[in-house]
C-alpha positions as CSV (number, residue, x, y, z in Angstrom):
1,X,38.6,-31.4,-33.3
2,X,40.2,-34.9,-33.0
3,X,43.4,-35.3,-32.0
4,X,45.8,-36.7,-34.2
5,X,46.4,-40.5,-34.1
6,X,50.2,-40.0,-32.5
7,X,48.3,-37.7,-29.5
8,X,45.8,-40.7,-29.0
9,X,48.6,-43.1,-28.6
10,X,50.0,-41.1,-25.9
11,X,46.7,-40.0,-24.3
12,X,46.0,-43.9,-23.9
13,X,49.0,-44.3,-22.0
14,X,48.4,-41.0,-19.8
15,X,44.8,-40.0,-19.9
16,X,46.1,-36.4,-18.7
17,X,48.0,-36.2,-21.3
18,X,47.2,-32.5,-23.5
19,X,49.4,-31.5,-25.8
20,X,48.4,-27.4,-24.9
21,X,50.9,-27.8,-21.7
22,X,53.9,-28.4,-23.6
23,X,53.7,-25.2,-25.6
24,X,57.3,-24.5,-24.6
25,X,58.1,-27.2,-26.6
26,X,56.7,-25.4,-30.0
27,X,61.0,-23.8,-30.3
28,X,61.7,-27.1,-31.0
29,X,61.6,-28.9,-34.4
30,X,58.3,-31.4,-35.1
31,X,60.1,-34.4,-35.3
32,X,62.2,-33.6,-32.0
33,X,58.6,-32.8,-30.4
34,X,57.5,-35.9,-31.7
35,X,60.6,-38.3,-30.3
36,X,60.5,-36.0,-27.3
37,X,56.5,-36.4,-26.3
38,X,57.7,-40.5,-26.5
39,X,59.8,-40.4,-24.1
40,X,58.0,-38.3,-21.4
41,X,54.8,-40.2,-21.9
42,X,55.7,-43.8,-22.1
43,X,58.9,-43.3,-19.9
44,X,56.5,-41.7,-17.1
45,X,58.8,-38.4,-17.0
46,X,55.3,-36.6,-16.7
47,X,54.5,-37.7,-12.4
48,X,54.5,-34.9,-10.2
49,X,58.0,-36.0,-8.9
50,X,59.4,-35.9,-13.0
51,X,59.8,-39.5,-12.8
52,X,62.8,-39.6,-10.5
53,X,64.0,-43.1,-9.1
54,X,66.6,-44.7,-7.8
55,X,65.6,-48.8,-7.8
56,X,68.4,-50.8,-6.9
57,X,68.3,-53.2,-9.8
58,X,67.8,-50.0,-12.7
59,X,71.6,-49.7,-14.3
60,X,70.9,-46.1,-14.9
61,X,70.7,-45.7,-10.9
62,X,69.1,-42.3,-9.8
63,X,67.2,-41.4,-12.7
64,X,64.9,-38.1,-13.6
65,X,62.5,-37.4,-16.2
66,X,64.4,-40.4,-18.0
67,X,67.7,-39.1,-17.2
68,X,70.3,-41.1,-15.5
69,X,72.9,-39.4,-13.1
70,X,75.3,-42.1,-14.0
71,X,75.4,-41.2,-17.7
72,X,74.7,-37.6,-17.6
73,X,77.5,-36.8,-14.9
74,X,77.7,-33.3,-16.2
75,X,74.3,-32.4,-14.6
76,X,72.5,-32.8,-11.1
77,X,69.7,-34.6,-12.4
78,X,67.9,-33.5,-8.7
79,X,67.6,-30.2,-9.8
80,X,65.8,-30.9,-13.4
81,X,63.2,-28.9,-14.4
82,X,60.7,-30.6,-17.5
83,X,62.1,-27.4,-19.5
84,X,65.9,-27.6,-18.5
85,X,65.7,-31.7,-19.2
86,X,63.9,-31.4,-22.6
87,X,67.0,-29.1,-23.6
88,X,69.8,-31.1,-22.2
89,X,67.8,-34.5,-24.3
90,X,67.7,-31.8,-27.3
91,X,71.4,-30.9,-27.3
92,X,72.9,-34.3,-26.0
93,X,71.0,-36.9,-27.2
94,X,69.3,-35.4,-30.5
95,X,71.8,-32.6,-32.0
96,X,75.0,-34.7,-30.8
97,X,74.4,-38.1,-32.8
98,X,73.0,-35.7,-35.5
99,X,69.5,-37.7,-35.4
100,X,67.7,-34.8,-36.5
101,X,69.4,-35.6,-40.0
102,X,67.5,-38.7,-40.4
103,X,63.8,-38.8,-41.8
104,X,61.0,-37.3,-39.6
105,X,58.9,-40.9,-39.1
106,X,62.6,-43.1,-37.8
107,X,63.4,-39.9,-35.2
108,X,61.5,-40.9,-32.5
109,X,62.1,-44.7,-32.6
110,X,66.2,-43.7,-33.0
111,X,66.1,-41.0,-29.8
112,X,63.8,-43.5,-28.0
113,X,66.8,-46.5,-28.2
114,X,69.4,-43.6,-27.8
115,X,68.1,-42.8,-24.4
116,X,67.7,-46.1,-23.3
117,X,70.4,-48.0,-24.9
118,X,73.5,-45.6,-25.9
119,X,74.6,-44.4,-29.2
120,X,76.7,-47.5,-30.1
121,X,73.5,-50.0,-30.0
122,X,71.3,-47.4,-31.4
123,X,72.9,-46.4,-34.3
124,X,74.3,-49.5,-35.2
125,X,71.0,-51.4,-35.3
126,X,69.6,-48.5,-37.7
127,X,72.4,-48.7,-39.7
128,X,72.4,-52.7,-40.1
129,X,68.5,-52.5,-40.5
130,X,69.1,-49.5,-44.0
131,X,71.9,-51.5,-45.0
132,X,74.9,-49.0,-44.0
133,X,78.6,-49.6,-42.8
134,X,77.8,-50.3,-39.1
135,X,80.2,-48.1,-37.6
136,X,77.8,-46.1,-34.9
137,X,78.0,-42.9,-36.4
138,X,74.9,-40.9,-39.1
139,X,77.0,-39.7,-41.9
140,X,76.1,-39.2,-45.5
141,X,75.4,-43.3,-46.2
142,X,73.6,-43.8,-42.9
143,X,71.0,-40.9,-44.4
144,X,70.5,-42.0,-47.8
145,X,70.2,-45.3,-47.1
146,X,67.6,-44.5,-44.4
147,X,65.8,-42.2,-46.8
148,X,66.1,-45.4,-49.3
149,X,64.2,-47.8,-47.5
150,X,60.3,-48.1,-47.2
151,X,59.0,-46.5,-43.8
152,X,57.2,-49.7,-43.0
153,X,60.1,-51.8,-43.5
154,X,63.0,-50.0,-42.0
155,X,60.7,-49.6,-39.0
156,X,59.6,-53.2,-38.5
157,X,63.5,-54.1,-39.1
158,X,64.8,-51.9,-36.5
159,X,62.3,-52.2,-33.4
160,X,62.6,-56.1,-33.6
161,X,66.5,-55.5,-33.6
162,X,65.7,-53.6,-30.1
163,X,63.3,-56.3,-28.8
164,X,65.5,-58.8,-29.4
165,X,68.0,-57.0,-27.9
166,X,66.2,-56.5,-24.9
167,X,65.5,-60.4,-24.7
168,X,69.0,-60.9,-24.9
169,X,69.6,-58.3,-22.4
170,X,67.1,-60.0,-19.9
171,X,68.4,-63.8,-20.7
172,X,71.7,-62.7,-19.7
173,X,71.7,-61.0,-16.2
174,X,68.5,-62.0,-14.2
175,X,68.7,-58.6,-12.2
176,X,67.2,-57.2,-15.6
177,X,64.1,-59.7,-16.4
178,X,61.6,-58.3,-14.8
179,X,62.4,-55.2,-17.0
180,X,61.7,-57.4,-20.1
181,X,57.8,-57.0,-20.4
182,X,57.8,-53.1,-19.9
183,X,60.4,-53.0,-22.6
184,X,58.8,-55.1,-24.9
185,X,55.9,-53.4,-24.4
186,X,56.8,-50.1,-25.3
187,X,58.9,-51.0,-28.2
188,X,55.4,-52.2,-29.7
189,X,54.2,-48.6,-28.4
190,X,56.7,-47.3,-30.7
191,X,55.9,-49.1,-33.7
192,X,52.0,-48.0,-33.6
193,X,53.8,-44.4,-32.6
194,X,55.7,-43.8,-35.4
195,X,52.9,-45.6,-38.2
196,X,50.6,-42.8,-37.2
197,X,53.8,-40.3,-37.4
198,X,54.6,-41.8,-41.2
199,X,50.6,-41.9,-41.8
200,X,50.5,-38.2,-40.9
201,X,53.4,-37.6,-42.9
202,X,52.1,-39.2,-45.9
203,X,48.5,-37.3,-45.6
204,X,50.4,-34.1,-45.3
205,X,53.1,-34.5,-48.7
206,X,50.8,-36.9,-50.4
C-alpha cells in the first residue's frame, strides 16, 4: 500500500522515516500527529541523541528534540524522552494557544511557526493573513475567519509572511544568516506538507 503523500514528504527528508514507530502517538488527535510528525522530521528531533545541541550562535541555546532550555525553563530538556517531549509540545504549544481550534490543513504550518517563532509572531501572521484583529490570541474571529478563507490561499498568505520574516530576521543580526537557507527551506517543506494534508482532506469529505 502507498503511503500517503504527507508520509512521502517526510520519508524524503528521513529515508527511516515509518510511521509504525510512532504508534504512541495514535492518543493524540490527527491534526496534532500531523503538525507533530513536522516538526520531528524536518527539525531532526528523530537522531539517536533526540536532536540535542547547543551551537553558540542558535538563540534557543541547549536545544532537545526541538525544545529549547531557555524557553521551556520549567523542564530539563537533558532528560527528554521522544514520548515525555511530544506531550509537553502537545500541552504547551498546541492546547495552550488553542491551535487545535483551527482547521485541520493550517495546524501544522501554525505549531510549526509556534515552535520556532513564539505565539506573538505566529498568531499574528495567521491572523493578518484570514483577515482578523491582530491581537496574538485564536478566539471566535480568528476561527471563522480561518475557516473563511480558501486553504490554498490562506496557506500561501501565511508561509510567505514567515519567509519574509525569516529574511528580515537574517538581514538584521548577521549571527543568524547562515540560518536563512534551512529556514527558507523548510517553510517551502511546509507548503507541499500541508497541500498533501488539504488534498487528503478533500479526498476524504469530498
Amino acid at each position: 500500500m502507498t503511503p500517503p503523500k504527507k508520509h512521502l514528504i517526510l520519508q524524503a527528508e528521513h529515508p527511516s522515516f515509518d510511521i509504525s514507530k510512532f504508534a504512541f502517538l495514535m492518543q493524540y488527535p490527527s491534526a496534532f500527529v500531523d503538525a507533530m510528525l513536522f516538526v520531528l522530521v524536518v527539525e531532526g528531533a528523530l537522531k539517536s541523541n533526540g536532536g540535542q545541541t547547543n551551537h553558540h550562535n542558535d538563540k534557543g541555546g541547549l536545544t532537545r528534540f526541538g525544545l529549547s532550555q531557555k524557553y521551556n525553563n520549567e523542564i530539563d530538556v537533558t532528560q527528554l524522552t521522544l514520548e515525555s517531549a511530544v506531550a509537553h509540545y502537545y500541552k504547551k504549544y498546541y492546547l495552550t494557544p488553542r491551535i487545535n481550534l483551527l482547521p485541520h490543513y493550517i495546524q501544522p504550518a501554525v505549531f510549526g511557526a509556534y515552535v520556532n517563532a513564539g505565539v506573538d509572531e505566529s498568531i499574528k501572521f495567521l491572523q493578518i493573513s484570514c483577515g482578523a484583529a491582530a491581537d496574538g490570541v485564536i478566539g471566535p474571529q480568528t476561527i471563522s475567519h480561518a475557516k473563511g478563507r480558501k486553504p490554498s490561499t490562506l496557506l500561501a498568505d501565511f508561509l510567505s509572511r514567515r519567509g519574509a520574516d525569516y529574511s528580515l530576521t537574517a538581514a538584521s543580526d548577521c549571527s543568524q544568516s547562515g540560518y536563512l537557507r534551512g529556514w527558507l527551506r523548510r517553510t517551502y517543506l511546509q507548503l507541499q506538507y500541508s497541500i498533501a494534508i488539504c488534498e487528503e482532506q478533500e479526498a476524504v469529505h469530498g
